[in-house]
C-alpha atoms as an extended CHARMM CRD file, in Angstrom:
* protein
*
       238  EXT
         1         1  UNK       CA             -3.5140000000      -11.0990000000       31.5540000000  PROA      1               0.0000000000
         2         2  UNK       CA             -3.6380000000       -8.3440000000       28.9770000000  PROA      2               0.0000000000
         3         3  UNK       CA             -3.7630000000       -4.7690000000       29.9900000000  PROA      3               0.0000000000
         4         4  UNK       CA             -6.6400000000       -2.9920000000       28.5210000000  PROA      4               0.0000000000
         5         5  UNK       CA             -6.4730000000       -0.4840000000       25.3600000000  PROA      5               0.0000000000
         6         6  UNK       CA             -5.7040000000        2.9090000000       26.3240000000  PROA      6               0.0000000000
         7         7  UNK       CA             -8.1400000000        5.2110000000       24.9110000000  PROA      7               0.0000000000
         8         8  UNK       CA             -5.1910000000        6.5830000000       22.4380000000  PROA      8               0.0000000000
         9         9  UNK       CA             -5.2550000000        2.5000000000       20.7180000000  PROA      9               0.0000000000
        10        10  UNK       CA             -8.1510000000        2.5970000000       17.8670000000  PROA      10              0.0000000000
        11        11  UNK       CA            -10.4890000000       -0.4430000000       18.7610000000  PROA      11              0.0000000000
        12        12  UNK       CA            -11.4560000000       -2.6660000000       15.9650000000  PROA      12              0.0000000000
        13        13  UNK       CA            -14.6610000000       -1.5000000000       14.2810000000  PROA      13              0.0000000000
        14        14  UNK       CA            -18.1810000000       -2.9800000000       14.5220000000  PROA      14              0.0000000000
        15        15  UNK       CA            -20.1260000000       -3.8020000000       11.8340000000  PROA      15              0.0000000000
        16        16  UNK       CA            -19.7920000000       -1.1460000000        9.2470000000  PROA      16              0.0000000000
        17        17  UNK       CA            -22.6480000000       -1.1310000000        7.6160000000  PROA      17              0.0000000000
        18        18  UNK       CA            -24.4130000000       -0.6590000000       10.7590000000  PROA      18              0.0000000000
        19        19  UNK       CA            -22.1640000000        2.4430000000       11.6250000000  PROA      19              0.0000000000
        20        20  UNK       CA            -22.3780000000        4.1740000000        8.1560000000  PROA      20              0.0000000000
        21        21  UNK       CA            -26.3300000000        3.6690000000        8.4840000000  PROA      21              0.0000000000
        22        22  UNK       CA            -25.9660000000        5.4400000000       11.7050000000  PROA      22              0.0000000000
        23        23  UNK       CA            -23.9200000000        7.9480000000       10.0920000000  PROA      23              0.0000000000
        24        24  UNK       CA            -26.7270000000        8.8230000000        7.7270000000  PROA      24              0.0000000000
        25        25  UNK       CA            -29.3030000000        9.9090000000       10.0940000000  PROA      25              0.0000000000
        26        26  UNK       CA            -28.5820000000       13.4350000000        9.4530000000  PROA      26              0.0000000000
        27        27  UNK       CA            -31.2280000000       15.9360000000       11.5050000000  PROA      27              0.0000000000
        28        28  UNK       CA            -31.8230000000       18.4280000000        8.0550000000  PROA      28              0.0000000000
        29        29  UNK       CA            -35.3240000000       18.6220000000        9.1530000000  PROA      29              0.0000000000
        30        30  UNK       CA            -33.9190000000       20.4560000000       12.0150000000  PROA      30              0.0000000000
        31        31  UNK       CA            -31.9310000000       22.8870000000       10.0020000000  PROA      31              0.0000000000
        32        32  UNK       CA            -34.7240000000       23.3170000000        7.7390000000  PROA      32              0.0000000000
        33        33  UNK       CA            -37.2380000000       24.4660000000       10.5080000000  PROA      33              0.0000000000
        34        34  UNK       CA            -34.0370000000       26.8210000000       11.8000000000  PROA      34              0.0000000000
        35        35  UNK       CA            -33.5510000000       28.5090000000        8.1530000000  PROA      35              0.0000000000
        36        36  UNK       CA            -37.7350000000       28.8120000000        8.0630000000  PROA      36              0.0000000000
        37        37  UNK       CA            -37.9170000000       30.0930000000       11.7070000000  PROA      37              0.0000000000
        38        38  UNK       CA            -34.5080000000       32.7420000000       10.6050000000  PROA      38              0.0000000000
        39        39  UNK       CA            -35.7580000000       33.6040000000        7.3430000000  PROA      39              0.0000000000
        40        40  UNK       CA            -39.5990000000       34.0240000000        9.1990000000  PROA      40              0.0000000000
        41        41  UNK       CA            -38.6610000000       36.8970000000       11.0210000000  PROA      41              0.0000000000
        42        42  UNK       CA            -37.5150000000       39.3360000000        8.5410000000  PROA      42              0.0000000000
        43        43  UNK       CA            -41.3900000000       40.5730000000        8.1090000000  PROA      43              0.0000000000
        44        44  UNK       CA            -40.7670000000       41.2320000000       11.8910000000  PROA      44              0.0000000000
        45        45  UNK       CA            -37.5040000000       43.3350000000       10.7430000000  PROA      45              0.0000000000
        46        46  UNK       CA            -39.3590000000       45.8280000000        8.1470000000  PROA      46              0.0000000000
        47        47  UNK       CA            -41.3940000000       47.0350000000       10.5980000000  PROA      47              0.0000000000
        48        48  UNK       CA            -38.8260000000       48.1700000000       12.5530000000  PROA      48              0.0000000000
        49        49  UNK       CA            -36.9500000000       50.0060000000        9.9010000000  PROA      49              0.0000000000
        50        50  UNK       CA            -36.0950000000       53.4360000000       11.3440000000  PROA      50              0.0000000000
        51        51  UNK       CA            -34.8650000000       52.0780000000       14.6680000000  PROA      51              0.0000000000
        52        52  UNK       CA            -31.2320000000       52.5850000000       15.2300000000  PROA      52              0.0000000000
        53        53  UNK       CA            -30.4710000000       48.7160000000       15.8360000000  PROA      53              0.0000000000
        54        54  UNK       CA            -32.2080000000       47.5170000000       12.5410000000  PROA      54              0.0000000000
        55        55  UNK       CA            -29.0890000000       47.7440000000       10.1470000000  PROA      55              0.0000000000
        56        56  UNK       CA            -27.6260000000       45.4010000000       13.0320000000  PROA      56              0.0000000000
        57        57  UNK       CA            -30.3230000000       43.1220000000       12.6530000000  PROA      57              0.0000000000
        58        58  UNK       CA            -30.4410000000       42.9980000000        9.3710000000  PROA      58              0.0000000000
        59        59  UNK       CA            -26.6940000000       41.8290000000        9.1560000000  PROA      59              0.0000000000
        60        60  UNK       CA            -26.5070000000       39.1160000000       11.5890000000  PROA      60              0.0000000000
        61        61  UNK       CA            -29.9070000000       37.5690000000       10.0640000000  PROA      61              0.0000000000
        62        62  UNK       CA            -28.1820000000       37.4220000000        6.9370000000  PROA      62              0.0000000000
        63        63  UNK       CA            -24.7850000000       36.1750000000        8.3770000000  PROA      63              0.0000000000
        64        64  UNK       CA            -26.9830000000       33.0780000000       10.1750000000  PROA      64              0.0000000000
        65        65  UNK       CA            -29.3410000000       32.1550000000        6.8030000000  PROA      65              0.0000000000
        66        66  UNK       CA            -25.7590000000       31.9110000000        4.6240000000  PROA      66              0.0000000000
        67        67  UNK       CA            -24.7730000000       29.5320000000        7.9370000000  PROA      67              0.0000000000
        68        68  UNK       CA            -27.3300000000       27.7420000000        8.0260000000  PROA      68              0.0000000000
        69        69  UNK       CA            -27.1640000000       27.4900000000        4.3750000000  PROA      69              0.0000000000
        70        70  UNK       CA            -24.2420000000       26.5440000000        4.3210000000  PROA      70              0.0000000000
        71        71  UNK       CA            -24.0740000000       24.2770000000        7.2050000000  PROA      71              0.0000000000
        72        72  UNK       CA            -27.3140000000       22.3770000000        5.8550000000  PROA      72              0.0000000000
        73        73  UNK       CA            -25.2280000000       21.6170000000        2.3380000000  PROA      73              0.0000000000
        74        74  UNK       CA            -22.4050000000       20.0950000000        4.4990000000  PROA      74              0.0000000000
        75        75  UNK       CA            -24.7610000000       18.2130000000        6.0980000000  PROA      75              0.0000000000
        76        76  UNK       CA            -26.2970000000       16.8460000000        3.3510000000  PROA      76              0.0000000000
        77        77  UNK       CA            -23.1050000000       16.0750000000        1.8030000000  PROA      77              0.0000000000
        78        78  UNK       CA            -22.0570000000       14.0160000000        5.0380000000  PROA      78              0.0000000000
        79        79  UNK       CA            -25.5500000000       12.1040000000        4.5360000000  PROA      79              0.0000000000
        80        80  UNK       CA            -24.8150000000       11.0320000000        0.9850000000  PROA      80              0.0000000000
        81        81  UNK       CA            -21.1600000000        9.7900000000        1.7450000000  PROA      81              0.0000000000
        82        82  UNK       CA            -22.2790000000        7.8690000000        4.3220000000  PROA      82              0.0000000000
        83        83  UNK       CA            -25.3640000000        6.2540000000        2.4590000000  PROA      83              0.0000000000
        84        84  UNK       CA            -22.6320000000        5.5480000000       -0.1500000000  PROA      84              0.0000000000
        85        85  UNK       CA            -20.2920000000        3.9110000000        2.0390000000  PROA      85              0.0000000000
        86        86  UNK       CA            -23.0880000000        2.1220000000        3.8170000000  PROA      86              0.0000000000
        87        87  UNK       CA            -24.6800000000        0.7800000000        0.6540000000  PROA      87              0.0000000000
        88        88  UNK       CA            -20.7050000000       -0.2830000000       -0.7420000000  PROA      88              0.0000000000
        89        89  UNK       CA            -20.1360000000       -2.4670000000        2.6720000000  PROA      89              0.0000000000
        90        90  UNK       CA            -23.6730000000       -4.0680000000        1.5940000000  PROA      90              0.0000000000
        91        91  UNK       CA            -22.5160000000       -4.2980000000       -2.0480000000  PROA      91              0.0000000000
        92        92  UNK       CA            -25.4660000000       -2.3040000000       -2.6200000000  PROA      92              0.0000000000
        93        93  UNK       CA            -25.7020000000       -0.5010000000       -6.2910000000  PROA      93              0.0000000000
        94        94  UNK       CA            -28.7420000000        2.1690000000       -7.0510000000  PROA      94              0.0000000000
        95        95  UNK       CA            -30.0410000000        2.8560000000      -10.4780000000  PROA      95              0.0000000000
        96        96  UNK       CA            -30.9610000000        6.2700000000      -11.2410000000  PROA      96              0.0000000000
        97        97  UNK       CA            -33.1620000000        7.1850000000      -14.1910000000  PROA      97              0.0000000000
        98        98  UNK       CA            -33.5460000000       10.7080000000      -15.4430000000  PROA      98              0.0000000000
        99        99  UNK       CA            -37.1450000000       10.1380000000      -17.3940000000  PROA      99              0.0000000000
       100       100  UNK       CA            -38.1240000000       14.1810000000      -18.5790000000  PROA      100             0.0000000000
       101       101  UNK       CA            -37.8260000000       16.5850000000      -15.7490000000  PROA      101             0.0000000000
       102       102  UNK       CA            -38.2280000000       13.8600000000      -13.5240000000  PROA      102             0.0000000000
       103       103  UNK       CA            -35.6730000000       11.4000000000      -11.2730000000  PROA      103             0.0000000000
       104       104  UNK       CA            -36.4320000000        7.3150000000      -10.3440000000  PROA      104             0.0000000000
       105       105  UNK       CA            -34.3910000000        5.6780000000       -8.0520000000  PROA      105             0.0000000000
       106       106  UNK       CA            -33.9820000000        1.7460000000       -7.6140000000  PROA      106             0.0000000000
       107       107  UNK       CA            -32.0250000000       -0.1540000000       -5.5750000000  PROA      107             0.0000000000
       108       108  UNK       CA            -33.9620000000       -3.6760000000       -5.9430000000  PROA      108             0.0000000000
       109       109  UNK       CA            -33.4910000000       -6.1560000000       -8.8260000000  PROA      109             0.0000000000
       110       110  UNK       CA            -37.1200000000       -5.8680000000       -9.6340000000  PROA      110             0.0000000000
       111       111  UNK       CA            -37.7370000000       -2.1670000000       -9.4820000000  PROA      111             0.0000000000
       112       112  UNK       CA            -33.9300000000       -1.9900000000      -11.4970000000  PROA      112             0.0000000000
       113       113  UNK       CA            -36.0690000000       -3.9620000000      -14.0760000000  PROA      113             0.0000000000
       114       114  UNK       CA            -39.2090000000       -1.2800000000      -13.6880000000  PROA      114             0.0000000000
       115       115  UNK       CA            -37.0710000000        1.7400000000      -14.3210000000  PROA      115             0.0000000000
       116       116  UNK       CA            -35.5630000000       -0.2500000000      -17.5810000000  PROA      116             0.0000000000
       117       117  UNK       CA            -38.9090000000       -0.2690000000      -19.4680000000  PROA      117             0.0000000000
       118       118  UNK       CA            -39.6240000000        3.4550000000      -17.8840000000  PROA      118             0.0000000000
       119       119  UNK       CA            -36.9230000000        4.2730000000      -20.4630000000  PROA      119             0.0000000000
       120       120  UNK       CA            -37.4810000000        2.4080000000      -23.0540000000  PROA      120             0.0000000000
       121       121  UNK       CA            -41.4540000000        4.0240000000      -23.1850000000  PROA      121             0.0000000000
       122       122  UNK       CA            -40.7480000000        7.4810000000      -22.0450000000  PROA      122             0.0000000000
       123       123  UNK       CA            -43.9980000000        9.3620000000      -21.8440000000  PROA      123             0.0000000000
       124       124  UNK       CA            -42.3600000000       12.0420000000      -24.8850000000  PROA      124             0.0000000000
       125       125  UNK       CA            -41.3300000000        9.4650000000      -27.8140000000  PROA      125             0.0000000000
       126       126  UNK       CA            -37.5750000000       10.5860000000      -29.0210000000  PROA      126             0.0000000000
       127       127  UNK       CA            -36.6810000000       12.2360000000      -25.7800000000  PROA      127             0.0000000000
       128       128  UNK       CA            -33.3140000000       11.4430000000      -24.4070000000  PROA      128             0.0000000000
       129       129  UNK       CA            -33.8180000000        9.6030000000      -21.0980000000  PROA      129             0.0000000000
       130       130  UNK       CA            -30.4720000000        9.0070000000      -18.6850000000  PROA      130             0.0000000000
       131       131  UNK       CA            -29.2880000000        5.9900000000      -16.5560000000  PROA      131             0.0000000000
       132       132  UNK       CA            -26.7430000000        5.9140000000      -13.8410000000  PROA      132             0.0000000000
       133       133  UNK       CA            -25.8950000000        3.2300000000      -11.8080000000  PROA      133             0.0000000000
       134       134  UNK       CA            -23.5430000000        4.5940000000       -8.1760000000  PROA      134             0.0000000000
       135       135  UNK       CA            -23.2020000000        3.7680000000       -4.9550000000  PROA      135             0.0000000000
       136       136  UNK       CA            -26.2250000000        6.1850000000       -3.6300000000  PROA      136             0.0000000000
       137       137  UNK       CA            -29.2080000000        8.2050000000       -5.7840000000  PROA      137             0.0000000000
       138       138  UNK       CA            -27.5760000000       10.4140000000       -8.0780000000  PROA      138             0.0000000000
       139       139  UNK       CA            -29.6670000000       13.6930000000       -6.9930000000  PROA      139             0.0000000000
       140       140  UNK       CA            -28.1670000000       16.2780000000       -8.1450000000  PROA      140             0.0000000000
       141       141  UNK       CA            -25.7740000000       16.8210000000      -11.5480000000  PROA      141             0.0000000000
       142       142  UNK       CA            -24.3160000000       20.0380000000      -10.2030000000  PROA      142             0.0000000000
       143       143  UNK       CA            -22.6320000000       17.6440000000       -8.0030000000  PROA      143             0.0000000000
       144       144  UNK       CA            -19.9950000000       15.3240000000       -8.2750000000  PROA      144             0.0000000000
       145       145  UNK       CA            -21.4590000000       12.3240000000       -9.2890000000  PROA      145             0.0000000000
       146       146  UNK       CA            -21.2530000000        8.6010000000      -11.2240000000  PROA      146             0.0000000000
       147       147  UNK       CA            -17.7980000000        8.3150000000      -13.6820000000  PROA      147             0.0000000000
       148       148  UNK       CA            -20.1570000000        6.7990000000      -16.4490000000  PROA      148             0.0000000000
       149       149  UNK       CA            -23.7920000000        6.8670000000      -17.6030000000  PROA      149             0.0000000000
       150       150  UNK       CA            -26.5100000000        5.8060000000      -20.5160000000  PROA      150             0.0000000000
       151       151  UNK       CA            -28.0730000000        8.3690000000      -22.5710000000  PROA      151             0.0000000000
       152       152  UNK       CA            -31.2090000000        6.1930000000      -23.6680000000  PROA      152             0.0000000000
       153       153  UNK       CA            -32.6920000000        7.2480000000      -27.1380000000  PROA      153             0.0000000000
       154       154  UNK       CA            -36.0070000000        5.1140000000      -28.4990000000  PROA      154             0.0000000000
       155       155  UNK       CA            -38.9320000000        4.7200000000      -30.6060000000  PROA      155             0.0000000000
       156       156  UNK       CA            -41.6570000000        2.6400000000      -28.6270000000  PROA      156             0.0000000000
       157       157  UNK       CA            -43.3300000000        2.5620000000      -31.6730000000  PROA      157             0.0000000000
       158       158  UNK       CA            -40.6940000000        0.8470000000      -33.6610000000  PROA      158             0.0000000000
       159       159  UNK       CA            -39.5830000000       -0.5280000000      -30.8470000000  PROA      159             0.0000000000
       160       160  UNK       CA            -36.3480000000        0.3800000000      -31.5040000000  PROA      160             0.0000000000
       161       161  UNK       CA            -33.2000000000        2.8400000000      -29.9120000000  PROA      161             0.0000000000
       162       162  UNK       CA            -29.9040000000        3.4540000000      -29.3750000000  PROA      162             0.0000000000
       163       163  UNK       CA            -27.7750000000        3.7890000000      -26.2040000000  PROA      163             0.0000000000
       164       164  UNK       CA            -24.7010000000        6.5690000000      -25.8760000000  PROA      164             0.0000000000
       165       165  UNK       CA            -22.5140000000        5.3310000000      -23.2100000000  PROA      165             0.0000000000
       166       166  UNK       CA            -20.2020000000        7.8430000000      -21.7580000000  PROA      166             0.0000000000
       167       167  UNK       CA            -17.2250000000        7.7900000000      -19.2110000000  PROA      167             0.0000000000
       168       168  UNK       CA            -14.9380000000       10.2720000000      -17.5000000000  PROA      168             0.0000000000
       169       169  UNK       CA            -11.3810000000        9.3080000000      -16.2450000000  PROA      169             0.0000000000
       170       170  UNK       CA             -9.4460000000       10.4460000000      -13.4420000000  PROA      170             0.0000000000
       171       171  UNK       CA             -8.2810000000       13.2990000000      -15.4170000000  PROA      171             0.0000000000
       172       172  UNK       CA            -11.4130000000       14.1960000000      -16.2680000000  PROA      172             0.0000000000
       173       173  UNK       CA            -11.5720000000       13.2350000000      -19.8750000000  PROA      173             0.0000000000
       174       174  UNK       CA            -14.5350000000       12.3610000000      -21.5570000000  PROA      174             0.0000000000
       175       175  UNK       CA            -15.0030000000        9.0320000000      -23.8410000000  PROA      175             0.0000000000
       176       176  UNK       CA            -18.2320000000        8.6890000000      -25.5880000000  PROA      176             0.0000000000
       177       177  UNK       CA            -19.9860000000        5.4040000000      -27.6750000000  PROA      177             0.0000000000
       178       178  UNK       CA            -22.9710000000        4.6110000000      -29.3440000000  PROA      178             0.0000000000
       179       179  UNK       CA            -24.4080000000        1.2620000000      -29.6530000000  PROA      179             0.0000000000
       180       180  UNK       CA            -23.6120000000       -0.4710000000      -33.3400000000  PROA      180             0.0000000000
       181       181  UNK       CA            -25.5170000000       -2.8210000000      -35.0010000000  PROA      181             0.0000000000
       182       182  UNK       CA            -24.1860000000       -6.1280000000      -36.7460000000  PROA      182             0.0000000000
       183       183  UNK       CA            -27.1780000000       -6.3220000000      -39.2750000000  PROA      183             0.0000000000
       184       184  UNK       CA            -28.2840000000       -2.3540000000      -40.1770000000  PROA      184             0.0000000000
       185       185  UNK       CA            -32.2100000000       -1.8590000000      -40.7370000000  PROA      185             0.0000000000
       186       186  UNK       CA            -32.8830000000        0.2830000000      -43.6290000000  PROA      186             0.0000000000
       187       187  UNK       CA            -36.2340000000        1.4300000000      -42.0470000000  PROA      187             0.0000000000
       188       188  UNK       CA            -34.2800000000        2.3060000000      -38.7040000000  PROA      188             0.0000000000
       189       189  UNK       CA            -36.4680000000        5.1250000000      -37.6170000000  PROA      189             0.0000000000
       190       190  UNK       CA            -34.4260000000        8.5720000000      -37.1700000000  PROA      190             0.0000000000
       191       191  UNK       CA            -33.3610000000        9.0550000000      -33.9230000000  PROA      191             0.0000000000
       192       192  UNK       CA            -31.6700000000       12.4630000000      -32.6140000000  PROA      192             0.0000000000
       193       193  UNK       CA            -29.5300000000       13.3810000000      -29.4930000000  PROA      193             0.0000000000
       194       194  UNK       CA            -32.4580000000       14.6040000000      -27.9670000000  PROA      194             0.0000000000
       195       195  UNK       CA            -36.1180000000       16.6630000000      -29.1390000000  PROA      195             0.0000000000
       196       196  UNK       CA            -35.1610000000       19.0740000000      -31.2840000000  PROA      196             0.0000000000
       197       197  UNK       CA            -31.3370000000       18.2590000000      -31.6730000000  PROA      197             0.0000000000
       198       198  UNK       CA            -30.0750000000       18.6710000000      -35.2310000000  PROA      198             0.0000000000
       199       199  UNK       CA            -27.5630000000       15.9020000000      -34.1860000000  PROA      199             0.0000000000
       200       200  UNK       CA            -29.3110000000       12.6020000000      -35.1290000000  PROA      200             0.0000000000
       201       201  UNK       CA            -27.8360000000        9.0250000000      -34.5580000000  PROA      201             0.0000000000
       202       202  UNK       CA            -26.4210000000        6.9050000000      -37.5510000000  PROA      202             0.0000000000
       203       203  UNK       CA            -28.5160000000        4.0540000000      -38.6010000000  PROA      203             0.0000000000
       204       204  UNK       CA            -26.0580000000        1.3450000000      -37.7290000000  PROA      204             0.0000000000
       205       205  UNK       CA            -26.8070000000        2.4830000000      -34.1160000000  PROA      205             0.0000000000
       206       206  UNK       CA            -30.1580000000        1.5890000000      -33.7450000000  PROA      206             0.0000000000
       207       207  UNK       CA            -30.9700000000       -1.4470000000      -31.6750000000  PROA      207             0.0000000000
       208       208  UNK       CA            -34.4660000000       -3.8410000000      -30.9680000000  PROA      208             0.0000000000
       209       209  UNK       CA            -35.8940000000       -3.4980000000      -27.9460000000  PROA      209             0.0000000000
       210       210  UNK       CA            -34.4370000000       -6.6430000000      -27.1160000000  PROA      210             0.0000000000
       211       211  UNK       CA            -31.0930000000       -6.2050000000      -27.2400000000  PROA      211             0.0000000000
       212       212  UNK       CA            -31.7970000000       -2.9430000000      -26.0390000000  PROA      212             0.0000000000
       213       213  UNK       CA            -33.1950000000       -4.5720000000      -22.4690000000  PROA      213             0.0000000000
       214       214  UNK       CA            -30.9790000000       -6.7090000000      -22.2840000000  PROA      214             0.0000000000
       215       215  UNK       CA            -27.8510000000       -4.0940000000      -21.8220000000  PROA      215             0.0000000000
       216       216  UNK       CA            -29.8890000000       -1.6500000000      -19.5720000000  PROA      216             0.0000000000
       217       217  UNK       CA            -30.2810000000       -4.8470000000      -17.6560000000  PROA      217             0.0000000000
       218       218  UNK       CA            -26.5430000000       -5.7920000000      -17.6970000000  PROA      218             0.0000000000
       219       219  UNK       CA            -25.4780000000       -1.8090000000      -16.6890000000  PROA      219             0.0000000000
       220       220  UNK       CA            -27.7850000000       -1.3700000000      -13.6790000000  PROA      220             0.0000000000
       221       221  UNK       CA            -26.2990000000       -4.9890000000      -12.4930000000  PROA      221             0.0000000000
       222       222  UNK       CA            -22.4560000000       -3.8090000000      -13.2180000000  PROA      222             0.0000000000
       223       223  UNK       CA            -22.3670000000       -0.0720000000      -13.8360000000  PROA      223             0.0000000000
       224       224  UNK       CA            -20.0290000000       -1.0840000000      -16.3560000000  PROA      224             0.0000000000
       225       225  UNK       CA            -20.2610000000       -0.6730000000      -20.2560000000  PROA      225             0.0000000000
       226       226  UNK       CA            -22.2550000000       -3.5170000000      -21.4560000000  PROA      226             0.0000000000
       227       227  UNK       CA            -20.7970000000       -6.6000000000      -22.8830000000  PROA      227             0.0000000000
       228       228  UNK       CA            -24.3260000000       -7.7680000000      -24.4220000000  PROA      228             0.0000000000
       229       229  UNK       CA            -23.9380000000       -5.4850000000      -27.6260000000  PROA      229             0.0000000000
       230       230  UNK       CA            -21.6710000000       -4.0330000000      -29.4540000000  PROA      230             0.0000000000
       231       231  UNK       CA            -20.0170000000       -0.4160000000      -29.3990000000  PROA      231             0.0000000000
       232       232  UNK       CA            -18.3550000000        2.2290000000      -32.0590000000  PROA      232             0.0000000000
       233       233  UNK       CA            -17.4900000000        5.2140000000      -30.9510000000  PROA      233             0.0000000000
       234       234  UNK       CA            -19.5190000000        7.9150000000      -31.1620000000  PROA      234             0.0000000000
       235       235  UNK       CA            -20.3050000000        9.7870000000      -34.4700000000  PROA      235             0.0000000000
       236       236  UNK       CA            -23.3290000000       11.7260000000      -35.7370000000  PROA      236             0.0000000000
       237       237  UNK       CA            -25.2000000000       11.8700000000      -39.0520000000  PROA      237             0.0000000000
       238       238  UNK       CA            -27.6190000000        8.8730000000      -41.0700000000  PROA      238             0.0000000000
């Protein structure tokens, strides 16, 4: 008969998915009514101004709301590991589309296929539109986020565009490409880095609509560089 583990042995893990689900149930909503209910009471505080415990006050509200702050970041940083580990033991890959000011997320093969014609009609013709595919929404550049990503450039008119992939290594490099065509159209319509940009796109970029689809398609199933069509590094000018 075995002796049971001590509580010093590790036990072997559950189902991980399960766990790292649990994981992301995160209680912001609590530390959001906390930083409302702190930050609420300052009105409370300038009435009080020429009472000899109001500088007091003052302080230790402000000491809590950069807590609170603080902790609630932490927090939500602890919710998006988790969704990314969860999602990774599911094998689990979600799409996200920066389309204008705005951000789409998809995580099914059909809605994947959705956000692809989202940016191949943007609502503004010739604005630069962005894909990343990572283990969790991409919500916020200012943080860490996805190694590699699609800068999505089209006419919906022409129905044609071009695709800049870019990547970042380990060491924080940057390596950029541009989609190349086999068979140039001289009527290519002129497409630029973005509205406005004086940095336009050489013709021998610009791709159908079909080829186009078809490695948006390929990256939101992989995340990796597409194989569909072919790549030259990137350059700028007609």
């Amino acid at each position: 008969m075995s002796n049971p583990p001590s509580h010093d042995e590790p036990t072997a893990p559950g189902n991980l998915s399960e766990i790292f689900a649990r994981l992301t149930d995160v209680p912001l909503d609590h530390v959001d009514k906390l930083l409302d209910t702190t930050e609420s009471v300052y009105a409370d505080l300038n009435r009080v101004m020429e009472h000899p415990y109001w500088a007091d006050l003052v302080f230790h509200q402000g000491a809590a709301l950069r807590a609170l702050r603080e902790a609630r970041a932490e927090l939500d940083a602890f919710r998006a590991e988790a969704v990314g580990a969860r999602n990774t033991e599911l094998g689990i890959t979600v799409a996200t589309g920066v389309i204008g000011d705005e951000r789409e997320y998809a995580e099914r093969d059909e809605r994947k296929r959705e956000l692809v014609e989202k940016l191949l009609r943007p609502p503004r013709q010739g604005r630069a539109c962005q894909l990343y595919v990572w283990d969790r929404p991409y919500e916020n550049e200012e943080e860490p986020g996805p190694y590699s990503g699609i800068r999505v450039v089209t006419s919906a008119d022409d129905e044609m565009g071009v695709l800049n992939y870019t990547e970042e290594d380990e060491e924080g490099q940057l390596s950029s490409w541009q989609t190349r065509s086999g068979d140039p159209d001289p009527q290519a319509p002129v497409l630029r880095f973005d509205l406005g940009s004086p940095l336009a796109f050489p013709a021998d970029s610009v791709l159908g609509f079909a080829e186009l689809r078809a490695a948006l398609d390929e990256f939101v199933r992989t995340g990796a560089r597409p194989e569909s069509v072919h790549w030259q590094q990137a350059r700028w000018g007609r």
